[in-house]
C-alpha positions as CSV (number, residue, x, y, z in Angstrom):
1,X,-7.3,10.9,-20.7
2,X,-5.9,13.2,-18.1
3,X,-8.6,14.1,-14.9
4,X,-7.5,17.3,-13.6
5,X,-8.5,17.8,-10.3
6,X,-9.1,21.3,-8.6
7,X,-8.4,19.3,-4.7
8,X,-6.0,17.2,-3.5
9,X,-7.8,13.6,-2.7
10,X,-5.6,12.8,0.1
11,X,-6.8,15.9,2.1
12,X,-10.1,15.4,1.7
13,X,-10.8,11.6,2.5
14,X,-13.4,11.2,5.0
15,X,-12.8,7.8,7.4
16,X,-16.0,7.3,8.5
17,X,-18.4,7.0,5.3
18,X,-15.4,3.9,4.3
19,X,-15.3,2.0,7.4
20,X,-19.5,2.0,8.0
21,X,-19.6,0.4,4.3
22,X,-16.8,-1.6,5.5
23,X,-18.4,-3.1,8.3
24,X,-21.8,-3.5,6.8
25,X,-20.5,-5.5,3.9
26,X,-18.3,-7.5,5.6
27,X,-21.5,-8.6,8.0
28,X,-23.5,-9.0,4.6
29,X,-20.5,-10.9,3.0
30,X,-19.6,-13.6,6.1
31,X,-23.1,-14.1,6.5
32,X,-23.5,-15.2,2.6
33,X,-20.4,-17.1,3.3
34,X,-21.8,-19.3,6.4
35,X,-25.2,-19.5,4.7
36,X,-23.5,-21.0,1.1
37,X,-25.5,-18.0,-0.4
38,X,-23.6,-16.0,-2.5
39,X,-26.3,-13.4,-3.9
40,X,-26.2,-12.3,-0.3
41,X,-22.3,-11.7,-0.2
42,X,-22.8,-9.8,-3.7
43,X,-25.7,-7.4,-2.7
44,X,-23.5,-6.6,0.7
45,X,-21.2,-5.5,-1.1
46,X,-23.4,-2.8,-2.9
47,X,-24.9,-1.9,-0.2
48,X,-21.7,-1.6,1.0
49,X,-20.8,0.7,-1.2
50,X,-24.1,2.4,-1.4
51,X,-23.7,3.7,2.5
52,X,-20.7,5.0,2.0
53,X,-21.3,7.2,-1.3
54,X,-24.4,7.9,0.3
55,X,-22.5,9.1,3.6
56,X,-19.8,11.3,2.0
57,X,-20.3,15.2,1.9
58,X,-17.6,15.1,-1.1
59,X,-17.9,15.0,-5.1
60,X,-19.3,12.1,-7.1
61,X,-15.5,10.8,-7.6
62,X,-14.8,10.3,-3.7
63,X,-18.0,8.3,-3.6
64,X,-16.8,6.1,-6.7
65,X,-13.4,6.1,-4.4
66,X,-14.8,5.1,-1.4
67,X,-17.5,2.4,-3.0
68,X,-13.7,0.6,-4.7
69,X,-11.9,0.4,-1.5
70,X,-15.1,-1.2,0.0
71,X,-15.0,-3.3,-2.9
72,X,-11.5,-4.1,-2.5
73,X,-11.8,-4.7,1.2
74,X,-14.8,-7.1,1.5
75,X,-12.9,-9.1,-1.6
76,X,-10.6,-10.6,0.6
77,X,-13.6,-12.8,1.9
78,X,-14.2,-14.1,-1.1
79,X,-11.0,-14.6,-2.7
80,X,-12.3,-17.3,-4.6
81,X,-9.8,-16.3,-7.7
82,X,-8.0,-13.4,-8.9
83,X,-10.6,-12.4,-10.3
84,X,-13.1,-11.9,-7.4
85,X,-10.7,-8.6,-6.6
86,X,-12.3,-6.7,-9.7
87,X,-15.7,-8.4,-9.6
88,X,-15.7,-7.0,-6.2
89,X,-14.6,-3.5,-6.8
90,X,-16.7,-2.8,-9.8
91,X,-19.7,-4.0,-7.4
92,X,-18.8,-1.1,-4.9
93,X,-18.2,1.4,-7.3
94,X,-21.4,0.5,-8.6
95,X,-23.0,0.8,-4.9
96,X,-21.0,4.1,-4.5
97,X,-22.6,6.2,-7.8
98,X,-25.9,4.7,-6.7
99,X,-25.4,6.1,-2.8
100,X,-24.3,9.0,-4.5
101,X,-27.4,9.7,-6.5
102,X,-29.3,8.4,-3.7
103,X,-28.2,11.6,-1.4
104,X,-28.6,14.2,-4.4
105,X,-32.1,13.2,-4.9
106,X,-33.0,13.5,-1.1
107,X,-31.7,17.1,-0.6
């Protein structure tokens, strides 16, 4: 399956939509992890990814973007195994569409 593209990614990535998502679920995440709750460290991480879709001004597919890396990011606090890394990413992809959605049906 080939995705053609009609802009260059790289151009076009905003910094701050990735690091507010960043920040929130990393909060959300250490605080699950001090607390031995990890339903709170999961749901950070979608609401991780949720701010940032919801604070991009690009296409659906940045959102997705932007919901992984916070994904991939805040997985790093939880390495519990390998497989935490795609656990984590699928989360903030998740939480990206959703943010995503979120901001189409508010215009």
């Amino acid at each position: 399956m080939v995705i053609i593209m009609s802009e260059d990614i790289a151009s076009n990535v905003e910094l701050m939509p990735i690091v507010i998502g960043v920040v929130v679920s990393i909060i959300l995440v250490a605080i699950g992890l001090l607390l031995s709750i990890g339903a709170i460290g999961i749901i950070g991480i979608v609401i991780g990814g949720a701010i940032s879709g919801f604070l991009t001004n690009n296409s659906t597919l940045y959102a997705i973007i932007y919901g992984a890396i916070v994904g991939l990011i805040s997985s790093f606090l939880i390495l519990y195994s390998v497989f935490a890394i795609p656990f984590c990413m699928v989360l903030g992809v998740f939480g990206g569409f959703v943010g995503k959605v979120a901001q189409s049906n508010l215009k």
